[in-house]
C-alpha positions in Angstrom: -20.2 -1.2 25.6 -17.1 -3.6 25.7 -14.4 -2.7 22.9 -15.1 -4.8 19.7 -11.8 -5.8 18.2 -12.0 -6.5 14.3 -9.8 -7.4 11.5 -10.2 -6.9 7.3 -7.8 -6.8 4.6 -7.9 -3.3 4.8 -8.7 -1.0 7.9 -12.0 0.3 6.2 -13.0 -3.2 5.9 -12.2 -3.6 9.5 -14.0 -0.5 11.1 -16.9 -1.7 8.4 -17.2 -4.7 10.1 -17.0 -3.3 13.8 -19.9 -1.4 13.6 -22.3 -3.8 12.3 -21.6 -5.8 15.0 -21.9 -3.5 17.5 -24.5 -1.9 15.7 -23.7 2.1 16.1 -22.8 4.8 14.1 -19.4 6.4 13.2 -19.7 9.5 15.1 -21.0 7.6 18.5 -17.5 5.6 18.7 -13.3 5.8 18.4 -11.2 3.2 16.1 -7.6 2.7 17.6 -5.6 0.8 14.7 -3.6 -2.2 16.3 -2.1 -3.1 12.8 -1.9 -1.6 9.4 -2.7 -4.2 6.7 -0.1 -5.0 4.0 -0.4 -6.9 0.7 2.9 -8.4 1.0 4.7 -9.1 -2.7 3.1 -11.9 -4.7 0.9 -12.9 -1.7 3.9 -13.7 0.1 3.9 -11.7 3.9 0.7 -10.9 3.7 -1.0 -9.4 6.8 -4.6 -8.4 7.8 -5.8 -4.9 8.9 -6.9 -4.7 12.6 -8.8 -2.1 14.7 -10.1 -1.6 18.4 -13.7 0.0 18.3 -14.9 1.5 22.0 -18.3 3.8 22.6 -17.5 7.9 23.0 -17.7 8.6 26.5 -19.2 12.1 27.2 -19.2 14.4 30.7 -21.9 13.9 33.7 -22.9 17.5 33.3 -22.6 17.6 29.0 -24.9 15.4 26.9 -23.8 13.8 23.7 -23.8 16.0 21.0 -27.3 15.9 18.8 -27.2 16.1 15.3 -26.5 20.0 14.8 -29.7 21.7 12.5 -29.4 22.7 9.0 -27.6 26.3 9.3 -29.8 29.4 7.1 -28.2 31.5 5.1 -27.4 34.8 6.0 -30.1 37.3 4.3 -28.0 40.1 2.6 -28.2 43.5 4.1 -30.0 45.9 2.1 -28.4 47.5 -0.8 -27.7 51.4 -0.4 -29.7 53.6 -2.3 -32.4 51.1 -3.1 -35.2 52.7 -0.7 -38.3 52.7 -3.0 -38.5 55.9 -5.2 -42.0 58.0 -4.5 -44.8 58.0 -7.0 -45.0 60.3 -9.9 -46.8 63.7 -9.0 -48.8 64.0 -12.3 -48.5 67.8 -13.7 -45.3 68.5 -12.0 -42.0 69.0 -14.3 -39.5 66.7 -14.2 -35.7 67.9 -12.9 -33.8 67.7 -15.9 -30.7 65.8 -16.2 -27.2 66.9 -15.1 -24.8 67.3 -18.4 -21.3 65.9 -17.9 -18.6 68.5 -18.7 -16.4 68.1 -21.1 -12.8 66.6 -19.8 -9.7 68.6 -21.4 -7.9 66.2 -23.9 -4.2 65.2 -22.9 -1.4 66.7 -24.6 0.6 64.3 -26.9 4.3 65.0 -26.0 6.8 63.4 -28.9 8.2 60.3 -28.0 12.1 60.3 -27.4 14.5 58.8 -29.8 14.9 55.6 -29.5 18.8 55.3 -28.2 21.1 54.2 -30.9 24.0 51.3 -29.6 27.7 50.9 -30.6 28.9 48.0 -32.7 31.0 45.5 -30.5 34.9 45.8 -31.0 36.3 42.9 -32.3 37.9 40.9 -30.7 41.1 39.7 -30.9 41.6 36.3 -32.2 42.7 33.6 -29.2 45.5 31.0 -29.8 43.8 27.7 -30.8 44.9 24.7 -28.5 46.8 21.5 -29.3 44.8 18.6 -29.6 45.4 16.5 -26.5 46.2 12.7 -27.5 44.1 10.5 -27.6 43.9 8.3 -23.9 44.4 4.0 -24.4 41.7 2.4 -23.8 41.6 0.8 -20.3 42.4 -2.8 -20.0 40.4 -5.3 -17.9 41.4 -5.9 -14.8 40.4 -9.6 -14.8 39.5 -12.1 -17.3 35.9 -13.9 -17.1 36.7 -17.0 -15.2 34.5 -19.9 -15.8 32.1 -21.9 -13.4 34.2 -24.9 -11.9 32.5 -28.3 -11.8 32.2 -27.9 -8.2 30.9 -24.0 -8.1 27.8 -25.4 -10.8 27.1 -28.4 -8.3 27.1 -26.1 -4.7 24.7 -23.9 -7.2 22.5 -26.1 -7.9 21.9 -27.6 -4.8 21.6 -24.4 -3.4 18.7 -23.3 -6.5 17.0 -26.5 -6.0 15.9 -26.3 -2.3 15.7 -22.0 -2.9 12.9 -22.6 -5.2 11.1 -25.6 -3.3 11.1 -23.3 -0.6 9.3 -20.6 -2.1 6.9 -23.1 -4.0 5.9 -23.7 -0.5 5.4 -20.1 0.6 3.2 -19.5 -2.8 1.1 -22.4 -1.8 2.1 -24.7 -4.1 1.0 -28.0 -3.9 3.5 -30.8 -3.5 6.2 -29.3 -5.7 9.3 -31.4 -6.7 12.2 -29.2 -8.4 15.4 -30.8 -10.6 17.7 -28.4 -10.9 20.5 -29.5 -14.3 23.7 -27.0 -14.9 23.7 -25.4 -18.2 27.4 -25.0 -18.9 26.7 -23.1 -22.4 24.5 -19.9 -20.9 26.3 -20.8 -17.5 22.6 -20.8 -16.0 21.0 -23.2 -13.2 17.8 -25.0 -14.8 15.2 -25.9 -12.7 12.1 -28.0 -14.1 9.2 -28.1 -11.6 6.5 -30.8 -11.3 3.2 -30.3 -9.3 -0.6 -30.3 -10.1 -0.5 -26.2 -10.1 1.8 -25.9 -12.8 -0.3 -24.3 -14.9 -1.0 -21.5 -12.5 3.3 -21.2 -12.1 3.3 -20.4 -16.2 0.6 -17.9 -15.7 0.2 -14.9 -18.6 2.5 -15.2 -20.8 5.5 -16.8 -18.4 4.5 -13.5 -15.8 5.0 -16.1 -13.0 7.6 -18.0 -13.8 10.0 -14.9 -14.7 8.9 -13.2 -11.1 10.0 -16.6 -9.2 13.1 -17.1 -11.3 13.7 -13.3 -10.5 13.8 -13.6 -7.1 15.7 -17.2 -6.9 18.6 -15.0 -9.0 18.6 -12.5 -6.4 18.6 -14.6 -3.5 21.0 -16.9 -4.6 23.6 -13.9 -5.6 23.7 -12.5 -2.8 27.0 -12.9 -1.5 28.7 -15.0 -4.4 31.5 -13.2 -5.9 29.6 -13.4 -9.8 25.8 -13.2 -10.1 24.4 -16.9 -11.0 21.4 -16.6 -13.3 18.6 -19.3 -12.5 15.8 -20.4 -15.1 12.7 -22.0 -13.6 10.6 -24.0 -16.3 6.9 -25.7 -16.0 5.1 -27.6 -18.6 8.3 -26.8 -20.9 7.2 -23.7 -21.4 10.6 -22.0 -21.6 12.2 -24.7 -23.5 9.4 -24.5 -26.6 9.8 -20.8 -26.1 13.7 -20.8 -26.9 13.1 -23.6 -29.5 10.6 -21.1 -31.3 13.4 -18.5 -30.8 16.0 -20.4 -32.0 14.4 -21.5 -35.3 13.3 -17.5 -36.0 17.2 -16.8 -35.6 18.7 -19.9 -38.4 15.6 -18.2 -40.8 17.2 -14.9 -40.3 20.9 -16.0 -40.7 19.5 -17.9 -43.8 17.6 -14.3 -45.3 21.0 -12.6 -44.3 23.3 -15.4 -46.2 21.0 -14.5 -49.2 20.1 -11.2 -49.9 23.4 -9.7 -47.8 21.5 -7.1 -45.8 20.9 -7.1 -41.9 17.4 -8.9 -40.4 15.7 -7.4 -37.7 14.1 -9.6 -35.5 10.9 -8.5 -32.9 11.8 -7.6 -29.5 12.8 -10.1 -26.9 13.5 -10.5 -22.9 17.5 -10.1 -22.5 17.4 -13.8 -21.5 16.4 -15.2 -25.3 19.0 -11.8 -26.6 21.7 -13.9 -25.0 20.5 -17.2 -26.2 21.2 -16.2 -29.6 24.2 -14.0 -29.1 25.8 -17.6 -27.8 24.0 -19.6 -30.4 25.9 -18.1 -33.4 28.7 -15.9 -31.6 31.2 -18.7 -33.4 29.5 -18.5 -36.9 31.4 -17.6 -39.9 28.7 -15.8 -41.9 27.0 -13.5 -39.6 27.3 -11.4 -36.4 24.3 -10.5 -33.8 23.8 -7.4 -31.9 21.1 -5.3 -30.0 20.0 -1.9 -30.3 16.9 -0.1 -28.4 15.9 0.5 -25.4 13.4 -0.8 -22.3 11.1 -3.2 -23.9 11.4 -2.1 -27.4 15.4 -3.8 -27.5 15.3 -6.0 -30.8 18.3 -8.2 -32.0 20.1 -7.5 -35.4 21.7 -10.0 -38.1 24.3 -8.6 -40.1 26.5 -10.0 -42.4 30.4 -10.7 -41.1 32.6 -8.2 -42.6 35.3 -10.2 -44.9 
């Protein structure tokens, strides 16, 4: 039999398929894997499984190994002593047990005295230390310097044909990207057009935080400063911050009221610093997180006068 080369997205799919076209069993042939399959991230890189089938070959002299026979199980060897006892002889007495003599009891010896220990010495009081002074805090090296007008441009630009390029690689059909500098969160925003949108916004934004996740990372790397890049279809993360915007001025507006701090529900870190920067100038209240992992929240408090 020539070799049967075969390919699945996994290399069970692969040897699967193999031998029903070659139409043979497992044990009559040998897969050789040419290339392990991979997923790839997001269905980008992904790669298929393949295999080389070929038939056993066996010896001139030594015929290919038959099916081997259901093995027995081993009968047990007699037990000892278990050779049939001989009938009963009416009339004749029986032997009469043997008794079991009567063991000596041990002798109880008394228990020794449980071994009594000394009280510790005291010790000798130590000289407490001086305080050591408390350390300035450190200063920062350098100030935040903001994005120039010529920096936001180069980003853009560079965000733009970033995130057309891996619309393309996602299968995208026909995307077009605008990419606008947002100088207040000091963000690139992209807005995408295409007839998949919908499938970009996905679960809950899923998609659209994964792409924007990766365009962030890619366009980083090798800047001095991280640039942060928001990627937007159907509007879906401008009525998203809208909603979040108008939560915050009700809980300002609860806080200006009653005086006590507002907890709002958790939130990504993204919408965190949209309201941080929405009311970081106010003259009534102050915002701050506290939490951890998915479960961070914002808090309202009232500005200390």
């Amino acid at each position: 039999m020539e070799p049967i080369e075969s390919e699945g997205r996994t290399v069970a799919e692969a040897v699967e398929a193999a031998l029903q076209k070659s139409g043979m069993r497992r044990d009559q042939v040998e897969v050789t894997v040419t290339q392990e399959g991979s997923a790839g991230f997001m269905g980008l890189g992904a790669k298929p499984a393949r295999i080389r089938l070929t038939e056993k070959r066996w010896g001139p002299d030594s015929p290919a190994p038959a099916p081997s026979a259901p093995s027995r199980a081993p009968q047990r060897p007699p037990m000892r002593n278990s050779a049939p006892r001989p009938p009963e002889r009416r009339g004749e007495p029986r032997p009469e047990p043997r008794r079991q003599e009567r063991r000596p009891e041990p002798r109880h010896e008394p228990r020794p005295e449980p071994r009594r220990e000394r009280a510790p010495e005291p010790r000798a009081p130590q000289p407490q230390r001086a305080p050591e002074p408390a350390r300035p805090p450190r200063e920062r090296s350098e100030a935040h310097k903001p994005v120039t007008a010529a920096e936001a441009a180069e980003a853009c630009d560079k965000a733009q044909k970033l995130v057309v390029e891996l619309l393309k690689l996602m299968a995208i059909a026909a995307p077009t990207a605008t990419a606008a500098w947002d100088a207040d969160l000091e963000r690139v925003k992209i807005s995408v057009e295409s007839q998949d949108a919908s499938m970009l916004v996905g679960r809950d934004g899923r998609v659209l935080e994964s792409l924007q996740f990766l365009a962030t990372l890619m366009l980083s790397r090798g800047n001095g400063a991280p640039i942060a890049v928001q990627v937007d279809a159907l509007s879906y993360w401008e009525k998203r911050e809208q909603a979040v915007l108008d939560e915050a001025r009700r809980a300002v507006e609860t806080v200006k009221a009653t005086g006590k701090p507002v907890r709002m529900e958790p939130m990504d870190s993204s919408m965190r610093r949209l309201v941080h920067r929405s009311f970081s100038a106010s003259p009534d209240v102050t915002t701050s997180s506290e939490g951890e992992g998915p479960w961070r929240k914002l808090v309202i408090r009232p500005k200390a006068r």
